[in-house]
C-alpha positions as CSV (number, residue, x, y, z in Angstrom):
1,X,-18.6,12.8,37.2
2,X,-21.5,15.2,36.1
3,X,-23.5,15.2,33.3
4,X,-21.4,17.7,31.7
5,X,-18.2,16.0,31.8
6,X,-19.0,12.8,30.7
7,X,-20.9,14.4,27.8
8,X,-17.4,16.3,26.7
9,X,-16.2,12.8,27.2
10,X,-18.4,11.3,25.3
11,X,-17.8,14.3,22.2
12,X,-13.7,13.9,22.6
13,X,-14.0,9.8,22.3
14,X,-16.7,9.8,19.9
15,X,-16.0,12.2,17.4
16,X,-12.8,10.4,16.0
17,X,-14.2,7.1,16.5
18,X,-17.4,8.1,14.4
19,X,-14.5,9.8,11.9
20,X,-12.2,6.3,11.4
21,X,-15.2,4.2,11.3
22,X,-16.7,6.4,8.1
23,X,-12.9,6.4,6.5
24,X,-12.9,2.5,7.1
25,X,-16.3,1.8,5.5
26,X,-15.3,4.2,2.3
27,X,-11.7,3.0,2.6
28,X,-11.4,-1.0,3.7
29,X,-7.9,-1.0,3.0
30,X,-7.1,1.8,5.0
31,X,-9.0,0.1,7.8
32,X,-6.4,-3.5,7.2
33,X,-3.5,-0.8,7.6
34,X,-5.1,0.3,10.9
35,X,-5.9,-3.5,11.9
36,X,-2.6,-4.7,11.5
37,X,-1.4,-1.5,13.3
38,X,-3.3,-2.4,16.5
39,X,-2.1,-6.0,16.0
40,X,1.1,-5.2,18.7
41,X,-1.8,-3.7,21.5
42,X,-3.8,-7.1,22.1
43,X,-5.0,-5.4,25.7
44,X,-8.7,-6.6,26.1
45,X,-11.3,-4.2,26.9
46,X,-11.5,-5.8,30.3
47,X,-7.9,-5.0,31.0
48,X,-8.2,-1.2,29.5
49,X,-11.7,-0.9,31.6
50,X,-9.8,-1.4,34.7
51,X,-11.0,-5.3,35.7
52,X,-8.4,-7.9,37.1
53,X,-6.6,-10.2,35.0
54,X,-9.7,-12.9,34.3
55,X,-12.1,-10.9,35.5
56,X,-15.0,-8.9,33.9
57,X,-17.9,-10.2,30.8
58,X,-16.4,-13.0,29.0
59,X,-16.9,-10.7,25.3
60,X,-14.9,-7.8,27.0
61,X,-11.9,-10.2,28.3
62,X,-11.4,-11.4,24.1
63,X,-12.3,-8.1,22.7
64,X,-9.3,-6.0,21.7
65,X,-9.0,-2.5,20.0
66,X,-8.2,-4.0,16.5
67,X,-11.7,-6.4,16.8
68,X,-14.1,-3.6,15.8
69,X,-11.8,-2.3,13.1
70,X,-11.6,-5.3,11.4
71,X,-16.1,-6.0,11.5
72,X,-15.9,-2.4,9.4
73,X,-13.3,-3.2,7.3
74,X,-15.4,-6.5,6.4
75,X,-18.2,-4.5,6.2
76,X,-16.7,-2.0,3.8
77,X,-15.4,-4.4,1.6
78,X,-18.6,-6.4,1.2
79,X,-20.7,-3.2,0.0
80,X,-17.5,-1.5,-1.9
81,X,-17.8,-1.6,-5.6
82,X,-14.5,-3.6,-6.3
83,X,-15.7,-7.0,-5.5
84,X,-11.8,-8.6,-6.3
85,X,-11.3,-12.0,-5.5
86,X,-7.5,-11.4,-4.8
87,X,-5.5,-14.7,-3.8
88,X,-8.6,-16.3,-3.6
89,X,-8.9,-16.8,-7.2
90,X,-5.9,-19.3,-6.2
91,X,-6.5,-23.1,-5.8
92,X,-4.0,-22.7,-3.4
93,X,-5.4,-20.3,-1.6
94,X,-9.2,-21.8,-1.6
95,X,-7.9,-24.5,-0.1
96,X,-5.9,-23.2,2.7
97,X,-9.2,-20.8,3.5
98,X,-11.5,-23.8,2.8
99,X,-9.4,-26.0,5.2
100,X,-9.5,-23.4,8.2
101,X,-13.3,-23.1,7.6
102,X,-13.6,-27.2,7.7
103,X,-11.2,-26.7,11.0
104,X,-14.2,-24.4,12.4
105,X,-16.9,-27.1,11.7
106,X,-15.2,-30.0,13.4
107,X,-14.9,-27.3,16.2
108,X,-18.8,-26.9,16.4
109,X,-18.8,-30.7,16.6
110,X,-16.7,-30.8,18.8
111,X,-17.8,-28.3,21.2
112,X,-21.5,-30.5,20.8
113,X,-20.1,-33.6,21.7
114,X,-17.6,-32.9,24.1
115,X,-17.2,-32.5,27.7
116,X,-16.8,-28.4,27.5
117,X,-20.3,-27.4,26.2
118,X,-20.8,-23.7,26.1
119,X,-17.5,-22.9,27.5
120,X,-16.1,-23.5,23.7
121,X,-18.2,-21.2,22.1
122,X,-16.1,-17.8,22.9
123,X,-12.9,-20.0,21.2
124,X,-15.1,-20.8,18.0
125,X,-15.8,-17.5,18.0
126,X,-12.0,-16.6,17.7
127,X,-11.8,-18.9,15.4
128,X,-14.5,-17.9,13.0
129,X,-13.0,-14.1,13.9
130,X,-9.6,-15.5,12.3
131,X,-11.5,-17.3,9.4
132,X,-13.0,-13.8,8.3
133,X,-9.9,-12.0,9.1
134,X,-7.8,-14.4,6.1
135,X,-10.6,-14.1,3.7
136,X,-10.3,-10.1,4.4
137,X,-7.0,-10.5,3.9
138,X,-6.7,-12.2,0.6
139,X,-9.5,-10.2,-1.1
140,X,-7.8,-6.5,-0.3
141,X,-4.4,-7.6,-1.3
142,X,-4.9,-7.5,-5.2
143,X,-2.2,-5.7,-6.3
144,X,1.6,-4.8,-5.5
145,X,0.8,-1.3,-4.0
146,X,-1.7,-2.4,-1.7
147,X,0.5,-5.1,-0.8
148,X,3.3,-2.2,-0.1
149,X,1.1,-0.3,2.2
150,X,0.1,-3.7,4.2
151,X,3.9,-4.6,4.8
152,X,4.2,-1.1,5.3
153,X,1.9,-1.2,8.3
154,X,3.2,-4.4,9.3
155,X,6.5,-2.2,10.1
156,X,5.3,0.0,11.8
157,X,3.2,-2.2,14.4
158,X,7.0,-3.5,14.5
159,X,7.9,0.2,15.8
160,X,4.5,0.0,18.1
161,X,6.1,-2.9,19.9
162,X,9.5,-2.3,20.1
163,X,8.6,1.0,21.2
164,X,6.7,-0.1,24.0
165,X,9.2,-3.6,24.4
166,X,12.0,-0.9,24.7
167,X,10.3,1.2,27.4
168,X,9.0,-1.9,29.5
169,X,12.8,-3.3,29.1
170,X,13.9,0.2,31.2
171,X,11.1,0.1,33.1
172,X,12.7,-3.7,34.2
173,X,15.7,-2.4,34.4
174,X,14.9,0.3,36.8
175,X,13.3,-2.0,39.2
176,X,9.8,-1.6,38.0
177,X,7.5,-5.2,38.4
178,X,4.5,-4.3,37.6
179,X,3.2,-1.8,35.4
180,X,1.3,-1.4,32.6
181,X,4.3,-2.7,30.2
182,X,5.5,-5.2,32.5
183,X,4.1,-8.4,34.4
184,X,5.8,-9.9,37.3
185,X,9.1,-8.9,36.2
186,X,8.8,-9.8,32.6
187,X,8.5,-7.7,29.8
188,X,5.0,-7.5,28.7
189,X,4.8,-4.6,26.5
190,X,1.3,-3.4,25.5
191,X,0.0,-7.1,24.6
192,X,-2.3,-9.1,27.2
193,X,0.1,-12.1,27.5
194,X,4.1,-12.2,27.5
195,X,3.8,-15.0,25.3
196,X,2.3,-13.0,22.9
197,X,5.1,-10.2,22.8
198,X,7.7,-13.1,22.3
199,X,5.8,-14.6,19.2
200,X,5.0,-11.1,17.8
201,X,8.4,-10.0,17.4
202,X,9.8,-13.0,16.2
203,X,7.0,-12.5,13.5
204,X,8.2,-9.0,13.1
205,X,11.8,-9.6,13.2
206,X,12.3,-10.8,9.8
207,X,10.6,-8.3,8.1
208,X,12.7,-5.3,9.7
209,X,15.4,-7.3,8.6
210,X,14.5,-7.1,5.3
211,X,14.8,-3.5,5.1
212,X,17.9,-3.6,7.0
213,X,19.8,-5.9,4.9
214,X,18.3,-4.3,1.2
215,X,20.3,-2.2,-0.7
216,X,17.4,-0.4,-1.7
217,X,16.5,1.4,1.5
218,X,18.8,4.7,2.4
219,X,21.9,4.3,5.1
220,X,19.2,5.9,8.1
221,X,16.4,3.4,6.9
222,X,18.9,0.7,7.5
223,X,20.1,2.1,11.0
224,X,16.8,2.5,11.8
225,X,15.7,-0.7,11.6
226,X,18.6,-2.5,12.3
227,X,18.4,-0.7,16.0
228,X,14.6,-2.1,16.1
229,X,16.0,-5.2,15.6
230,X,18.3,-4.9,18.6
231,X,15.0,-3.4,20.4
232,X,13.0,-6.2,19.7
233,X,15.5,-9.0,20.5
234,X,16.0,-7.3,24.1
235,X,12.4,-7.4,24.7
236,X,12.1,-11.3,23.9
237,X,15.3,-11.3,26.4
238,X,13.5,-9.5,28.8
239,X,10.2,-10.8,28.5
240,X,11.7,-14.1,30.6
241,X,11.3,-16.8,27.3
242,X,14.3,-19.7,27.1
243,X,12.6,-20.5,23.6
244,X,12.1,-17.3,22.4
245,X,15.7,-16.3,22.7
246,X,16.6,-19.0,20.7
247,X,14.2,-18.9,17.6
248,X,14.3,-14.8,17.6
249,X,17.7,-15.4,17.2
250,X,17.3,-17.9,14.8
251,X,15.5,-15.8,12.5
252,X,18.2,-12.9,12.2
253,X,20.8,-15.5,11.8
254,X,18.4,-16.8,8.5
255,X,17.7,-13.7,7.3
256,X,21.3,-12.9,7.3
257,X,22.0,-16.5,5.6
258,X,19.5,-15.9,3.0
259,X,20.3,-12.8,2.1
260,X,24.4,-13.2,2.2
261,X,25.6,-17.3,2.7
262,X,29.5,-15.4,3.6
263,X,28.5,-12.5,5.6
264,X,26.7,-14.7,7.4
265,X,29.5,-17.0,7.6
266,X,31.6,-14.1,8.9
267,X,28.9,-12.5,11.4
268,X,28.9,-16.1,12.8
269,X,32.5,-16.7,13.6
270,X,32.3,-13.1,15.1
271,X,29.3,-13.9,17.4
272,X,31.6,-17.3,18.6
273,X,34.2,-15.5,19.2
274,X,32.4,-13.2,21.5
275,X,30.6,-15.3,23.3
276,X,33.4,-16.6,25.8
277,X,33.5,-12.4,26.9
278,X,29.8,-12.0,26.8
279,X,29.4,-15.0,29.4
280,X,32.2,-13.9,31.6
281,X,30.5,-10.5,31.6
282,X,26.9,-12.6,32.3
283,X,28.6,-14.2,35.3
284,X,30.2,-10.6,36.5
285,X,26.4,-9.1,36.7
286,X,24.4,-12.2,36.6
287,X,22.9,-11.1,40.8
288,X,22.1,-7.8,39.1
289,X,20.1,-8.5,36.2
290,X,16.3,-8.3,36.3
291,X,14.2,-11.7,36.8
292,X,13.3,-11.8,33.4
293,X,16.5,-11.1,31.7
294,X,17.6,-14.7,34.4
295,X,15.2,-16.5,33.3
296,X,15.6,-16.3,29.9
297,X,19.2,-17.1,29.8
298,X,18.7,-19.8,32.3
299,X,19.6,-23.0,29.9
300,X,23.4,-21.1,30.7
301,X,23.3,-22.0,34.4
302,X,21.6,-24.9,36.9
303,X,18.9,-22.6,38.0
304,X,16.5,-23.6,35.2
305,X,13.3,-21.6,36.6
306,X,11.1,-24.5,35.4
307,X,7.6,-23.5,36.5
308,X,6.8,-26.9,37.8
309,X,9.5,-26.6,40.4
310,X,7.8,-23.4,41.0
311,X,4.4,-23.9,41.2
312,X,3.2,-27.4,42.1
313,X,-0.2,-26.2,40.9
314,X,0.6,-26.8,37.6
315,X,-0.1,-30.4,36.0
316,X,2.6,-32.1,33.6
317,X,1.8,-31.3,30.1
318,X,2.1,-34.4,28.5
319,X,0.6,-36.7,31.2
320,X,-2.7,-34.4,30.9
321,X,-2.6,-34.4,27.1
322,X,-1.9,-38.3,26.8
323,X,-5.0,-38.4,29.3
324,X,-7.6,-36.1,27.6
325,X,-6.0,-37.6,23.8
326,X,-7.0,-40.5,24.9
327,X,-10.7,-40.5,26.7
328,X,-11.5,-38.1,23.5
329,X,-9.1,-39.1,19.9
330,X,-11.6,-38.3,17.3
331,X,-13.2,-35.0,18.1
332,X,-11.2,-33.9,21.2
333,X,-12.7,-32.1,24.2
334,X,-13.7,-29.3,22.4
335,X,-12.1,-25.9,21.3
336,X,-10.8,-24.3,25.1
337,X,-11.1,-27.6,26.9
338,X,-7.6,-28.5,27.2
339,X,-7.4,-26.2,29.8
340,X,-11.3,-26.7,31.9
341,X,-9.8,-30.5,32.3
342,X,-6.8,-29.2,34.3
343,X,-8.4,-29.0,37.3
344,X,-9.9,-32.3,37.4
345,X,-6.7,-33.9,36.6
346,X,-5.0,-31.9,39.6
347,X,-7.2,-30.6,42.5
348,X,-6.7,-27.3,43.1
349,X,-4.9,-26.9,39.5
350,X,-4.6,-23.7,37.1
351,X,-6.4,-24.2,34.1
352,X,-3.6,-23.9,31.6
353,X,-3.6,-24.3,28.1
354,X,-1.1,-26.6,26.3
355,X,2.1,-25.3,26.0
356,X,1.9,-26.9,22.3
357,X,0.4,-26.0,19.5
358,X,0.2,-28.8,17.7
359,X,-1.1,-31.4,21.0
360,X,-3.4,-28.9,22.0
361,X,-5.0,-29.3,18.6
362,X,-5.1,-32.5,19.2
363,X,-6.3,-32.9,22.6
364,X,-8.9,-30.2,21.7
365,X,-10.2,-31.1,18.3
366,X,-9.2,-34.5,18.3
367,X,-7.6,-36.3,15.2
368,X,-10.1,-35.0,12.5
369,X,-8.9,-31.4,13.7
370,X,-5.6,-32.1,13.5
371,X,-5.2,-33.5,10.1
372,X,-7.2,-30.3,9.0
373,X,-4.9,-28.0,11.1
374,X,-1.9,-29.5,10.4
375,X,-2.8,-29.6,6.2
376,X,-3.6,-26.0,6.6
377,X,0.0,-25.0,7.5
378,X,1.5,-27.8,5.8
379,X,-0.4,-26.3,3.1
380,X,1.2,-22.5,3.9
381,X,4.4,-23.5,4.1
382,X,4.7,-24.8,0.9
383,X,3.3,-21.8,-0.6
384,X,5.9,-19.6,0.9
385,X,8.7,-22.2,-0.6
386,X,7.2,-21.7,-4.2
387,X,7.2,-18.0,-3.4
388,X,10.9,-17.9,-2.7
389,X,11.5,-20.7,-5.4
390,X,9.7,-18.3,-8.2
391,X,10.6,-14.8,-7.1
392,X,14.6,-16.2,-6.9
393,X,14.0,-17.3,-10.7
394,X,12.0,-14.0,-11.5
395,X,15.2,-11.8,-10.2
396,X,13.0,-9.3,-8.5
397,X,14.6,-8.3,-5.4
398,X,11.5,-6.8,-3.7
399,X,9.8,-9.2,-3.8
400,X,13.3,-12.3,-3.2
401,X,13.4,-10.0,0.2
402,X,9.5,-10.6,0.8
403,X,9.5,-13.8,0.5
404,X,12.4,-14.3,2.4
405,X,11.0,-12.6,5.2
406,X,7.4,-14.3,5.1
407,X,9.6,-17.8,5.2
408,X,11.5,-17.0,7.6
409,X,9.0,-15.5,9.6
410,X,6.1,-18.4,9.3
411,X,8.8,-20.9,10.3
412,X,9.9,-19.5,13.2
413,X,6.3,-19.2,14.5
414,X,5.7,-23.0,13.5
415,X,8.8,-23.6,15.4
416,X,7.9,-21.3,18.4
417,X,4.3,-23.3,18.8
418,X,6.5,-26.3,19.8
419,X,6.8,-24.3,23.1
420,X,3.6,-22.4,23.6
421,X,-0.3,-22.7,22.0
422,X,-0.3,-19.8,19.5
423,X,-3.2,-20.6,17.0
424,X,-5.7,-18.0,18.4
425,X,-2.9,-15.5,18.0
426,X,-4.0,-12.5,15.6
427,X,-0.8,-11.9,14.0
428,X,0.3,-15.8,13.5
429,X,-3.3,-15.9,11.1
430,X,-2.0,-12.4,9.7
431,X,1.9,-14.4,8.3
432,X,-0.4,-16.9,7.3
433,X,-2.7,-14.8,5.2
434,X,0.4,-13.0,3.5
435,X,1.3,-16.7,2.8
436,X,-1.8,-16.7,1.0
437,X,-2.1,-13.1,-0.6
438,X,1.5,-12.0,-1.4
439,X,2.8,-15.1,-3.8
440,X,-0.4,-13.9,-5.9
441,X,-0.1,-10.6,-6.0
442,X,3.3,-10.3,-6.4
443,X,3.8,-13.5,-9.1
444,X,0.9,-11.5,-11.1
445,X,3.0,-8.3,-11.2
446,X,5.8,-9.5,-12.6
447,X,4.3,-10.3,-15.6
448,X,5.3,-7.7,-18.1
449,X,7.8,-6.2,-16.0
450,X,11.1,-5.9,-17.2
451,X,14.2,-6.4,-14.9
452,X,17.2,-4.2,-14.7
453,X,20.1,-6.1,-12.4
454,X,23.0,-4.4,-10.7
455,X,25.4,-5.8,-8.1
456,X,25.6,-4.4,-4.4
457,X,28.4,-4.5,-1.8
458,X,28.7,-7.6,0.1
459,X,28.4,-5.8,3.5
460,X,24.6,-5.6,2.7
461,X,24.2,-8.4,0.3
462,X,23.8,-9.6,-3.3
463,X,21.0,-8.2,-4.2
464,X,19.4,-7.6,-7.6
465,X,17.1,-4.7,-8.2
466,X,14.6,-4.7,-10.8
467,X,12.7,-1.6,-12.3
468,X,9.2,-2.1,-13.8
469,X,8.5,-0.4,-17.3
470,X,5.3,0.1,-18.9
């Protein structure tokens, strides 16, 4: 390429970079909305620059698109005049942010004094990454408007992924392996591991179903989302997951329950009743189905696709974990280390991470960690309770379907890290900072606000809207 071309290049790439980049220093919450945008296209800049999977400069293989949006949107909020504290006026909130930056200390110990050295490093980097991410989080989210336009955003990374979900599903479906959308036969989507799609739209998932189910929204909003909940529930199908069939499915059915106790009563005996039909039809076309649609329904059959049958490279889980837990209890092996010890446990073995959240805490950080980690979401968790507790008192149905969403949506990734490590996922820390941001920012609008109820059909729910008078 000639000097010529790469300088039009270089004008075409760099003129809207240089454009967003001034917007998100004058503007940091439009630069969140863009952030949580780009939280569905987790890509690296290794992948996108052409390297092989695990290949390329360490930085490149964990920097993603969203990464330099979010260093200006801290940047703009530290130098804009509005200096709000947000949620982290909180207790509540100090201490779930204090907790995650105590978590990040015991990492540095524990990368010291561990076996992994350096290696931990680009994890405690992630870490700190996520650390500055919440406290971005909480101090942009001040008010109810801002909150809007964050959820709002939050949708439509929804749309990002089951846009690119639904393509990589016909892409499968049409015989396609490998693509850019699809990895071995499993739906991918634009994200750098399958596991991620699965735990991103079971994130999602709630929230489209709170526009789906809410009286409020028009008869096409509710279409709309209710066919990118169908979208997104096919791509965790496709995508190959046993466990993320189950708990995306387990977060429609508590949507539904939560919003409608006897619709979701009725939509229940329905499903059971069509489910003897849908497995007659799953046997009829079972040798035509993709790999990953097999594998995900395999709990239905004896071909269980466990990857230790398939790969006798791969070490048992909890023999590993039992062995590093116990050669390291107090500060673990160091932040990444789970998976460097692998090898040495099983010559010739892929360095895997745990496929648990919770152990590979643990085994990483040791028991110091873990009590940290684990009173960090034990800590969220209860927040989102109080949240549902108050706004179900309060009678404000924007923000009773909220908090319904952020519950059910936290829980089923706390449930889904029984199956998979998802703590250095961007969008896990992302529910947890709305855990954090929205109980404050919506418990401090109410006050004031005066509440105007009116019943809705059952087909959608009972839900009570509430106007706000000044």
């Amino acid at each position: 390429m000639d000097s010529a071309a790469l300088l039009a290049v270089a004008v075409i790439v760099g003129l809207p970079a240089v454009f967003v980049a001034a917007r998100v220093c004058t503007d940091p919450l439009a630069g969140l909305c863009l952030w949580v945008l780009l939280l569905p296209v987790t890509k690296t800049m290794a992948s996108l620059m052409g390297y092989p999977f695990g290949e390329g400069p360490i930085v490149l293989q964990k920097l993603t698109l969203a990464d330099p949006v979010l260093l200006l949107t801290a940047f703009g909020a530290w130098v804009s005049a509005s200096r709000s504290a947000g949620a982290l006026r909180d207790r509540q909130g100090r201490r779930i942010v204090g907790l995650l930056a105590a978590f990040c200390t015991v990492g540095i110990l524990s990368a010291a004094l561990g076996p992994t050295g350096s290696e931990s490093l680009i994890e405690l980097v992630t870490y700190f990454w996520l650390c500055l991410s919440l406290v971005v989080i909480c101090k942009l989210l001040g008010s109810r408007e801002r909150a809007r336009r964050v959820l709002s955003a939050w949708r439509w990374a929804g749309v990002v992924a089951c846009a690119a979900g639904g393509a990589a599903t016909v892409l499968l479906w049409r015989g396609s392996l490998d693509n850019l959308l699809v990895q071995g036969g499993r739906v991918a989507g634009l994200f750098e591991g399958i596991n991620q799609l699965q735990s991103f739209m079971m994130a999602v998932i709630p929230f489209l179903c709170a526009t789906a189910f809410s009286s409020s929204a028009s008869r096409g909003a509710r279409a709309v989302h209710a066919a990118l909940i169908v979208i997104a529930f096919l791509s965790v199908v496709a995508s190959g997951s046993r466990g993320g069939v189950v708990f995306a499915g387990l977060s429609i059915w508590l949507m539904v329950m939560l919003t409608s106790p006897r619709l979701c009563l009725v939509w229940t005996c329905a499903a059971l009743l069509a489910a003897g039909s849908a497995f007659r039809l799953y046997e009829r076309h079972h040798d035509e189905l993709p790999y990953g649609v097999r594998r995900a329904v395999s709990f239905l059959e004896s071909d269980s696709h466990d990857l230790r049958d398939m790969s006798p490279r791969r070490a048992d889980q909890l023999l590993a974990w039992r062995t590093v837990f116990a050669e390291h209890p107090l500060l673990g092996v160091g932040p990444g280390g789970f998976a460097a010890t692998i090898p040495e446990l099983v010559p010739g073995g892929l360095a895997q991470e745990m496929h648990n959240s919770y152990l590979g805490v643990l085994a990483e950080t040791g028991a110091v960690g873990g009590l940290l980690m684990f009173g960090l979401l034990a800590a969220a968790m209860a927040r989102s309770v109080t949240f549902l507790r108050r706004t179900r008192r309060a009678r404000d149905p924007e923000a009773l379907m909220v908090a319904r969403a952020l519950l059910v949506s936290y829980l089923s990734l706390l449930l889904y890290g029984v199956l998979n490590y998802g703590l250095r996922q961007r969008h896990f820390w992302f529910v947890i900072a709305l855990a954090v941001a929205l109980p404050h920012t919506y418990m401090k609008a109410r006050r004031g606000a005066r509440v105007d109820e009116r019943g809705t059909s059952l087909a959608y729910g009972t839900v009570l809207c509430a106007q706000s008078q000044g």
